[in-house]
N, C-alpha and C positions, 0 to 999 in steps of 0.2 A: 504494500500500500504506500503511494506517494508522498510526499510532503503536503500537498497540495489538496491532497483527500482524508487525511488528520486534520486539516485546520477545519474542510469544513465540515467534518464530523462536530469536533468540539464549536465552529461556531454553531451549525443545526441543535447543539444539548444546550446552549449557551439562549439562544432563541427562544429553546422549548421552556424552560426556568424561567425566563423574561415572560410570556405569555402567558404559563399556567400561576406566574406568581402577582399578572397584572389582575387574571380571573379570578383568582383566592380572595386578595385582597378589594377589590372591589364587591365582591361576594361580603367581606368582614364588613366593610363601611355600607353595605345596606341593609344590614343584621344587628349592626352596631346604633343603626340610628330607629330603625324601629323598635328597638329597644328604649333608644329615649323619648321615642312618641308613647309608649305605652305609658312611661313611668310620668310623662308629662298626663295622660290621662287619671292616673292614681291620685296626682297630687291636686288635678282641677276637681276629683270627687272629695278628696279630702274639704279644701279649701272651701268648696258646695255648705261642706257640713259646718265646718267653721263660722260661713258666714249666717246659715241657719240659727246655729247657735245663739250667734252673736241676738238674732232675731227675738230668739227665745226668752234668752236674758230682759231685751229690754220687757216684751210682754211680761214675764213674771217678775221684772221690779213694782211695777202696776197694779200689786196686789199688797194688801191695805197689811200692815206686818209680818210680808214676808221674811225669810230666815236669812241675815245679808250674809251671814257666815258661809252657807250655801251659796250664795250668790256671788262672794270673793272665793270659793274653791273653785268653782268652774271659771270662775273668769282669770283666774291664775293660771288653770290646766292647758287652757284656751291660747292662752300666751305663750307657753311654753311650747306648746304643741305647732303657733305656728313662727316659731325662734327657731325649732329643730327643723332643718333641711338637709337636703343630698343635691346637692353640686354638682350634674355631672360631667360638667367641663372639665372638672379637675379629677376623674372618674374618682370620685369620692363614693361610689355606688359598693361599697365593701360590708361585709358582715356587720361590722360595730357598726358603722354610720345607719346601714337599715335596722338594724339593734335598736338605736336611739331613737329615730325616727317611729319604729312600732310601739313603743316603750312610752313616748309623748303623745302618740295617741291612744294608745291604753289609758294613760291618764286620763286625758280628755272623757272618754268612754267612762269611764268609771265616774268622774264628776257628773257627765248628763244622768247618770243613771240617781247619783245620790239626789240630783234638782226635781225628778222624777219622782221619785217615792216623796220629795216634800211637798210636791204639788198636788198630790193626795188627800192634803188636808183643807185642799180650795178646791169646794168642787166648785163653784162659780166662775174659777178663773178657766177649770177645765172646760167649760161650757160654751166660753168665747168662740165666735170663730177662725178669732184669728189664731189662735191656740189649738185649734180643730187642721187649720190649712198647716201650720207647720208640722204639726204629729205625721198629715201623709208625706209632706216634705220630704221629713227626716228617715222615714221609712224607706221611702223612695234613696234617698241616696244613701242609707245605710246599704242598703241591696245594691246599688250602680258602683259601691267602693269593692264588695266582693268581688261584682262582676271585673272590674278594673282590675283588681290584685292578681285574678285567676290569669286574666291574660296579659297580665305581664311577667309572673313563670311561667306563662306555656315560651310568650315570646326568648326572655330570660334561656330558659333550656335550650332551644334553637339554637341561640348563638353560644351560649357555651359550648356544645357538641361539636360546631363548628371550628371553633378558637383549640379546641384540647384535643381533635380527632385528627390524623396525619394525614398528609404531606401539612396540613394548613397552619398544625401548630407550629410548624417552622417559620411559617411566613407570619401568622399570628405574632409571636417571639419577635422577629426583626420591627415589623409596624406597629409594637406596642399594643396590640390588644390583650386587655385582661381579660377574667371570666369575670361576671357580675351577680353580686348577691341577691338571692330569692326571699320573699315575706316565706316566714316559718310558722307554724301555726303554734298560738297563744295559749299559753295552760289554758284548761276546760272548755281549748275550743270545740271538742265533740258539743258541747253545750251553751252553742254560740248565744249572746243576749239578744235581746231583738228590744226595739223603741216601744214600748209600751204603755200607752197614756191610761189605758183601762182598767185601773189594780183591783175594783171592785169585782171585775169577772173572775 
């Protein structure tokens, strides 16, 4: 074999590396970004709820000696809840960060529920409708943040598989893609809570 037919062997191997690692990597960047459209969908249902929240609160200051001590825990959780973010410019999308993030809104959750069981002792305020319109609200996008969370580890999965499965992990390794962390399910999430305004039933 020639001189001349070694080069263009190794340029034809040299080619094929060049195109299957423009394919790989283009393949990572549109796996990589629907992954941040999803998580961008997570945190527009969170936010939903947030700003419900925020709703809720002012309704139930409006009731003639309500419990403000209830009304500075949620509105603390609230805070904190939306203080804790993931970045994912600086792929801050890792374990601890969605840690913290599920962790703040746990709290959150936990504060609506304690505002809940105090709203029990007004049934007048429960009667409102505008207290009536936020209950399906909140139901409603309690439900559109699961929907949200599911497809953002299905998406999630996708591209890990992608990023840690060969030849790609090579090229993954060189352009910097990481794997990204998944929501975990919550102690006694078999026994997920639901918005509840009805305690008498």
């Amino acid at each position: 074999m020639g001189k001349s037919a070694g080069l263009l062997i190794v340029a034809a191997i040299g080619l094929f590396l060049i195109m299957s690692g423009c394919g790989t990597y283009n393949s990572l960047v549109t796996k990589d970004e629907t992954v941040n459209q999803a998580w961008g969908n997570v945190q527009s249902a969170y936010q939903r709820r947030n700003d419900l929240i925020g709703n809720l609160v002012e309704t139930v200051k409006g009731a003639a000696n309500f419990e403000k001590e209830t009304l500075v825990q949620i509105t603390e959780a609230r805070a904190k809840a939306t203080s804790t973010t993931v970045n994912l410019d600086k792929n801050s999308l890792t374990p601890e960060g969605l840690k913290q993030f599920q962790e703040a809104q746990a709290g959150l959750s936990s504060a609506l529920s304690r505002l809940l069981v105090s709203v029990e002792k007004y049934p007048d305020l429960k009667a409102t409708d505008n207290f009536k319109e936020l209950q399906a609200q909140l139901e409603g996008t309690e439900n559109r943040i699961k929907v949200e969370r599911d497809k953002f580890n299905e998406v999630v999965t996708d591209y890990n598989i992608s990023v840690r499965r060969f030849p790609a992990a090579l090229f993954a390794g060189i352009f910097g893609f990481q794997t990204r962390a998944q929501f975990e399910a919550e102690d006694g999430a078999q026994n997920a809570p639901k918005v509840n305004f009805d305690f008498g039933k």
